[in-house]
C-alpha positions as CSV (number, residue, x, y, z in Angstrom):
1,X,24.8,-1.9,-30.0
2,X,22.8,-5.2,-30.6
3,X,20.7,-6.3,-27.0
4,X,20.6,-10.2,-27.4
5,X,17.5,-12.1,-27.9
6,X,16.4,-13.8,-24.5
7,X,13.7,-16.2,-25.0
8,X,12.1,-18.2,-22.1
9,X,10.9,-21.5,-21.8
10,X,7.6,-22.6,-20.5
11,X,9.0,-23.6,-17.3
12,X,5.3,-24.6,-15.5
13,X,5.0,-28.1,-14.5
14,X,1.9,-30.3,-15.3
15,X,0.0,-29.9,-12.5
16,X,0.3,-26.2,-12.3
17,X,-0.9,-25.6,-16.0
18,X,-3.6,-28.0,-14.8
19,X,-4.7,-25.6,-12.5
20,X,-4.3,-22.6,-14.5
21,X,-7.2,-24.6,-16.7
22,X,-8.9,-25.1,-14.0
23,X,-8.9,-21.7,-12.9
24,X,-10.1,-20.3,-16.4
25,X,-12.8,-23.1,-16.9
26,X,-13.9,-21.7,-13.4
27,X,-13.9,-18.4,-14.2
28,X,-15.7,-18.3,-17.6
29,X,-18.4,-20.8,-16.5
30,X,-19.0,-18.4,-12.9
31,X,-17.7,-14.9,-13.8
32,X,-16.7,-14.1,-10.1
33,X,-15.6,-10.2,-9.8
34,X,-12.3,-9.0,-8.8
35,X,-13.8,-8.9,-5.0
36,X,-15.2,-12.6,-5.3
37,X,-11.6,-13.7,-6.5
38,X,-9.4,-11.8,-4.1
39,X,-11.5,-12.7,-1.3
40,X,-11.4,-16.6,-1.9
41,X,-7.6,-16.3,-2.6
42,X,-7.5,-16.8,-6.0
43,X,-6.4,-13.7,-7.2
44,X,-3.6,-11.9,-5.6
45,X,-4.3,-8.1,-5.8
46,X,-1.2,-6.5,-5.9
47,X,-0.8,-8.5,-9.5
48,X,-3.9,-6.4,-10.5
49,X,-4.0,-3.6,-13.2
50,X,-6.7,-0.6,-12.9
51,X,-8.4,0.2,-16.2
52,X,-6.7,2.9,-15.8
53,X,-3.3,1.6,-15.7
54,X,-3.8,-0.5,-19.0
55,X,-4.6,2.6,-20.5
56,X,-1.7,4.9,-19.7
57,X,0.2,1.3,-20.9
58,X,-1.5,1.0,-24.1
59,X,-1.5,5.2,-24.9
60,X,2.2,5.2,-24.7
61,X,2.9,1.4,-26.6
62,X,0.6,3.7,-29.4
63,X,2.8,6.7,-29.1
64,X,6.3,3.9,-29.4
65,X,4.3,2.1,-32.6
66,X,3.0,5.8,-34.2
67,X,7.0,6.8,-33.7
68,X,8.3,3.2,-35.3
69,X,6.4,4.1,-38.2
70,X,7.2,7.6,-38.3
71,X,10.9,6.3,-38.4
72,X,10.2,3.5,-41.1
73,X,11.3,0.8,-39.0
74,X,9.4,-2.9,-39.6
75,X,9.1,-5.0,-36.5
76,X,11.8,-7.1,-37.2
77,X,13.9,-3.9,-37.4
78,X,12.6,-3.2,-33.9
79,X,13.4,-7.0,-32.8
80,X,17.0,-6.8,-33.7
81,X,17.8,-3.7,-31.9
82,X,15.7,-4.1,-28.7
83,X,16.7,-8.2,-28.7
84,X,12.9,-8.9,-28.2
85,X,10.8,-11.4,-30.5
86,X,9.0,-10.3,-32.8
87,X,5.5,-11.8,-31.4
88,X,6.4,-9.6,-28.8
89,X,6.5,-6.4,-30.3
90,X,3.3,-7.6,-32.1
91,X,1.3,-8.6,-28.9
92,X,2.9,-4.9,-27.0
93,X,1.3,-3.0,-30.3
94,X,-2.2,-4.9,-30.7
95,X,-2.5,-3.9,-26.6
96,X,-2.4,-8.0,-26.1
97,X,0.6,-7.7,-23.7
98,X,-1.6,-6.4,-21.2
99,X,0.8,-6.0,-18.4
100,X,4.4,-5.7,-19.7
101,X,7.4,-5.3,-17.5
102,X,9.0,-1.6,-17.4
103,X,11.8,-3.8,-19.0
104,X,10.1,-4.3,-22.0
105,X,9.0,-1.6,-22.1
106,X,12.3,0.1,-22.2
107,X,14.0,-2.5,-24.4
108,X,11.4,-1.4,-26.8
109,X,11.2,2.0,-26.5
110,X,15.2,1.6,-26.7
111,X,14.7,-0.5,-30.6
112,X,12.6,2.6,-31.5
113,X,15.2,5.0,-30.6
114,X,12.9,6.4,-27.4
115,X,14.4,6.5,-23.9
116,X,11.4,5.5,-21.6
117,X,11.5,7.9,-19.1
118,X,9.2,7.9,-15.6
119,X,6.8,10.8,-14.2
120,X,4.5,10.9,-12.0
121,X,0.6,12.7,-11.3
122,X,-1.5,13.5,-8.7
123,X,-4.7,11.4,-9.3
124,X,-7.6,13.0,-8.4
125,X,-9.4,11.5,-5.4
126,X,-12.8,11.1,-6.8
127,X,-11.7,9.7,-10.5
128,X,-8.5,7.3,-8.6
129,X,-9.7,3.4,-9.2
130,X,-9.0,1.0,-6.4
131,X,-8.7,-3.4,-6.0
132,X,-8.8,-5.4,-3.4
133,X,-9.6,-4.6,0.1
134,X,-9.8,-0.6,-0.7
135,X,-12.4,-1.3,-3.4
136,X,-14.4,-3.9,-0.7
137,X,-14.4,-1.3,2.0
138,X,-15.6,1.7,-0.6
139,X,-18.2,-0.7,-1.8
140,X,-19.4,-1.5,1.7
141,X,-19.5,2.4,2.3
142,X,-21.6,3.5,-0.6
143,X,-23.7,0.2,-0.6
């Protein structure tokens, strides 16, 4: 079966990719951290990814692209069964989709011929990365 290929306009008005601009002018001229943004508002840190997290993403996007070419499948073979652009399956593999939904993923994993399938670890307390207010209150702590 053939998924259908959803593509989605640029919906943003004027005024907020204004101050989407704004916001990256402001950031590359300052470099505020992940604290100096979350605590003036202008990051939200539940939209946050751990170093950590964009590596477990990016190890298993390798092990999807090492298994696409194992299977001799081309991107646009991958597009047509999965129903997602091309650029997309281009961005996943480079790692420049940094924070892909779990559809995506799945769809993809799906055009590879994978099923993506969910498990879970303990992290270890001492290794586990934290944002927001847990990682302002351990700073404070060991500061």
């Amino acid at each position: 079966m053939k998924a259908a290929r959803i593509s989605r306009q640029n919906n943003k008005s004027v005024r907020d990719r204004v101050r989407e601009q704004r916001m990256r002018e402001k950031i590359q001229a300052g470099k505020p951290s992940l604290a100096d943004l979350v605590q003036s508002g202008e990051c939200d840190p539940e939209a946050v990814i751990s170093m950590g997290m964009y590596v477990d993403i990016q190890t298993a996007m390798k092990a999807l692209k090492k298994e696409r070419t194992l299977r001799g499948l081309s991107i646009g073979d991958v597009a047509d069964r999965s129903g997602l652009d091309r650029a997309v399956i281009s961005r996943l593999e480079c790692g420049k989709q940094e924070n892909p939904t779990m559809a995506t993923l799945m769809r993809y994993a799906a055009g590879v011929g994978k099923r993506f399938l969910w498990t879970f670890e303990d992290l270890e307390r001492k290794n586990a990365r934290r944002v927001g207010k847990d990682a302002d209150r351990s700073a404070r702590r060991s500061g």
